[in-house]
C-alpha positions in Angstrom: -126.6 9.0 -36.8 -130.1 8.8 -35.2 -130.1 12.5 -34.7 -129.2 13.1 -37.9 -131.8 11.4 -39.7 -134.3 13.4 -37.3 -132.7 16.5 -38.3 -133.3 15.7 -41.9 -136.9 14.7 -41.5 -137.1 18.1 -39.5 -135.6 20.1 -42.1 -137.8 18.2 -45.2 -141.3 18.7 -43.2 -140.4 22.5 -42.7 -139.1 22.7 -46.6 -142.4 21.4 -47.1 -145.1 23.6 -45.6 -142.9 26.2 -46.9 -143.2 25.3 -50.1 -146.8 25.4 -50.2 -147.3 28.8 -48.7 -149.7 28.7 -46.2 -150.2 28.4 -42.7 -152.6 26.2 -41.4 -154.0 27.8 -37.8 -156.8 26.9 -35.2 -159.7 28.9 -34.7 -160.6 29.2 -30.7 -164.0 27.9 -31.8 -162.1 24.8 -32.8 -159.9 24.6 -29.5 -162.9 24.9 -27.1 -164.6 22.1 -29.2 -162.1 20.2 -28.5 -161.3 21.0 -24.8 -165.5 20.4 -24.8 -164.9 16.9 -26.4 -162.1 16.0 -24.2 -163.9 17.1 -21.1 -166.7 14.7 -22.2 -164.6 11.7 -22.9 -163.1 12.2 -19.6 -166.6 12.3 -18.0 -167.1 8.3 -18.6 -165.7 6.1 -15.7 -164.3 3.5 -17.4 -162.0 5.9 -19.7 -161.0 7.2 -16.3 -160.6 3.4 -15.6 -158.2 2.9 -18.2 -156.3 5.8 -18.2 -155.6 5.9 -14.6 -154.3 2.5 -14.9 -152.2 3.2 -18.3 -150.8 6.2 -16.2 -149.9 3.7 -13.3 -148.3 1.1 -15.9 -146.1 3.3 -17.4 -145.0 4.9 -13.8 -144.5 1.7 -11.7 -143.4 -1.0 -14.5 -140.9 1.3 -16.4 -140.0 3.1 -13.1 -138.1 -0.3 -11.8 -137.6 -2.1 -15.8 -135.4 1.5 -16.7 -133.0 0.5 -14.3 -132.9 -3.5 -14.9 -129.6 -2.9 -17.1 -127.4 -0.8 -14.2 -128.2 -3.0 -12.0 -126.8 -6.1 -14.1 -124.1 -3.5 -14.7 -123.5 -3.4 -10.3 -124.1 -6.3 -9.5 -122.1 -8.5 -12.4 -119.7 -6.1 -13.5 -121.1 -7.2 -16.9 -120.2 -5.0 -20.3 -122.6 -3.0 -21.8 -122.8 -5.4 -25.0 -124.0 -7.7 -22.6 -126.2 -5.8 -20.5 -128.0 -5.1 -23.8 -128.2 -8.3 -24.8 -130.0 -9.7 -21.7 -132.3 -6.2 -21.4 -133.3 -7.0 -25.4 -134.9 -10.3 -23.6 -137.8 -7.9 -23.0 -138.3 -7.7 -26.9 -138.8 -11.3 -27.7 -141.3 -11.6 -24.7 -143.3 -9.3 -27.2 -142.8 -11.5 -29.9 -143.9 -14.1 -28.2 -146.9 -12.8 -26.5 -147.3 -11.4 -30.8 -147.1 -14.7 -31.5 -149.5 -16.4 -29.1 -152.0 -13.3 -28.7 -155.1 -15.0 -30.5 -154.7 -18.2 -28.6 -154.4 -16.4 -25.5 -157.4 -14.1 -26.3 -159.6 -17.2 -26.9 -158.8 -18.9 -23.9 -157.8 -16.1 -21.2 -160.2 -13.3 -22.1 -159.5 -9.9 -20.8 -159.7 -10.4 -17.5 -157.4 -13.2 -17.6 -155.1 -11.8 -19.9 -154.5 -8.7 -16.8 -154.5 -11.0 -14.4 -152.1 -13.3 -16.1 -149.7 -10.2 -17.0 -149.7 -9.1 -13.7 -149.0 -12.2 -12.0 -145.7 -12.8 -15.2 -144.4 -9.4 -14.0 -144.5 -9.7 -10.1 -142.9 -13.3 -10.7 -140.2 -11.7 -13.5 -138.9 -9.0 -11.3 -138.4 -11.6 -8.2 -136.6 -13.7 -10.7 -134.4 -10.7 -11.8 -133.5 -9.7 -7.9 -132.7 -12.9 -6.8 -131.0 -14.5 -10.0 -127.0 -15.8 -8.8 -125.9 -15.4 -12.0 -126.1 -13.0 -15.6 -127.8 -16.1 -17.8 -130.4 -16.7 -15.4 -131.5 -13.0 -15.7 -132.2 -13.6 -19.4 -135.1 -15.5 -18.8 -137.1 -13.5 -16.4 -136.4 -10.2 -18.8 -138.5 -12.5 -21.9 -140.7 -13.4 -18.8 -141.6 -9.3 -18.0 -142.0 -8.5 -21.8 -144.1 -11.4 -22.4 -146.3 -10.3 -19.1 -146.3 -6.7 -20.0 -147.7 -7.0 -23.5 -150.6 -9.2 -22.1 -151.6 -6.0 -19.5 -150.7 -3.4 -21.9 -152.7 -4.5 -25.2 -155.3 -5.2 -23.3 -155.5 -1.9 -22.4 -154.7 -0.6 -25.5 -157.0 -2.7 -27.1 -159.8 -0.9 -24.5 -158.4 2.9 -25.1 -159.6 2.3 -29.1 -163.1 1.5 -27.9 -163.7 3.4 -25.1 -164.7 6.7 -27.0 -165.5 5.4 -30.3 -166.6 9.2 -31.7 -163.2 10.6 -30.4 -161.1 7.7 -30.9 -157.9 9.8 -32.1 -158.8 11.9 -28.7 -158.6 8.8 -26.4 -155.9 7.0 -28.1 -153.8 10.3 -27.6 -155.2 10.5 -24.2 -153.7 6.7 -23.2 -150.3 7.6 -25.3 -150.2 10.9 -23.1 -150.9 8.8 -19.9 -148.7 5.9 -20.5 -145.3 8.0 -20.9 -145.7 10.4 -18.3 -146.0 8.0 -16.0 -142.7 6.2 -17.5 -141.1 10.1 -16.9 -142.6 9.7 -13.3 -141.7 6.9 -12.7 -138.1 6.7 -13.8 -137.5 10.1 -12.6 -138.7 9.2 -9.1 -136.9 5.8 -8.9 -133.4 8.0 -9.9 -134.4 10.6 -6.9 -134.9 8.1 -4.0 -131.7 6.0 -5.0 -128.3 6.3 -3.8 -126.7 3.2 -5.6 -127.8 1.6 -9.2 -129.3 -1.5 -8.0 -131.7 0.4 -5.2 -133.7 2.1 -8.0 -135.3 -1.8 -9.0 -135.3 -2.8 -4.9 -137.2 -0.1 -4.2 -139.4 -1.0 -7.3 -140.5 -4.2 -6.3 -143.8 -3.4 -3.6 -145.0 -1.1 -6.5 -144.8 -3.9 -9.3 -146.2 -5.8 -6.9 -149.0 -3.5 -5.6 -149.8 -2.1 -9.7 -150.2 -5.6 -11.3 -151.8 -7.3 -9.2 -154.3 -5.0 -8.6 -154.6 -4.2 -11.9 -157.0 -7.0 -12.6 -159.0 -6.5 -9.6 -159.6 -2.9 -11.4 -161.0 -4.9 -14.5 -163.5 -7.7 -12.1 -164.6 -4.8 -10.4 -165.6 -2.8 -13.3 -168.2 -5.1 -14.6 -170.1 -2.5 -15.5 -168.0 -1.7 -18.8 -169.4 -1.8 -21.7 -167.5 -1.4 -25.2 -170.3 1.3 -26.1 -170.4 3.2 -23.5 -169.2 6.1 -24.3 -170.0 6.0 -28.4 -172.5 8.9 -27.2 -170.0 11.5 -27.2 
């Protein structure tokens, strides 16, 4: 059904820019304006900053979270109805953190808000590995959504300022960052894995390692500044 509706989409943009007759193209003046702007934006250390650590987000947190519902599937002999319904957990964490994001801006900051994401992830994926039974995995999945929205909007919220004059540039840039390293990191989780549950074992230094250092990437960058790079 999904695909369908993609199909159709497909077929109704093409109908479309048929129907009006023209092609739009791009001049190589444009492109190496572009590739020019882009170089520059990537010039300023604290987009390199944030991108590098987007790109390390997306590899190390979805490279052991991807495999959170075959391992409840290993170790439980749970059914896939079920295995959805505690992996969902990840989604209200979201909510939550959507619900609570102005108090917790007000009284965490940024720093705080990575440091306190971090710490929720590390303590989530513990939880996860060493939970005795399917219920008390439900908890620690709200726990890592709830921790990974506080890192990642954070971020976010730092890609759309970090190149004010090419903000559609740098917001691309983190979008481009963030799911290759989810590809990365799920791909290379499924390679070194012999056995569904190894995949988030083998995960666990690496969450470790990212999100905790994370925030020691954002006290030792006290040199950012929101404007630094509204020259481009």
């Amino acid at each position: 059904m999904l695909a369908a509706l993609f199909l159709t989409a497909g077929i109704a943009v093409a109908y479309e820019l048929k129907s009006r007759g023209r092609q739009q193209t791009i001049s190589s003046e444009a492109a190496g304006w572009a590739l020019h702007r882009a170089g520059t934006m990537l010039r300023q250390p604290w987009v390199v900053i944030v991108l590098t650590t987007t790109f390390f987000e997306g590899m190390f947190f979805f490279g052991a979270f991807t495999f959170v519902g075959s391992y409840l599937w290993a170790r439980f002999e749970l059914g896939f109805d079920l295995v959805g319904l505690i992996v969902a957990g990840f989604g209200v964490g979201g909510l939550i953190y959507s619900a609570s994001a102005a108090q917790l801006v007000r009284r965490l900051g940024e720093t705080g808000l990575a440091a306190g994401g971090g710490i929720l992830i590390a303590v989530s994926f513990v939880a996860i590995t060493a939970a005795p039974t399917p219920l008390a995995v439900a908890p620690a999945t709200i726990l890592a959504g709830f921790g990974y929205y506080m890192i990642h909007n954070t971020l976010q919220t730092n890609a759309t300022q970090m190149a004010s004059r090419v903000r559609g540039l740098a917001v691309g840039t983190f979008a481009r960052c963030l799911f290759l390293g989810q590809s990365i990191g799920s791909h290379s989780r499924h390679r070194c894995s012999t056995t569904p549950e190894a995949p988030l074992y083998s995960s666990l230094p690496a969450v470790f390692s990212s999100y905790l250092a994370s925030p020691f990437v954002y006290v030792l960058s006290g040199f950012h500044d929101p404007n630094c790079c509204t020259a481009i």
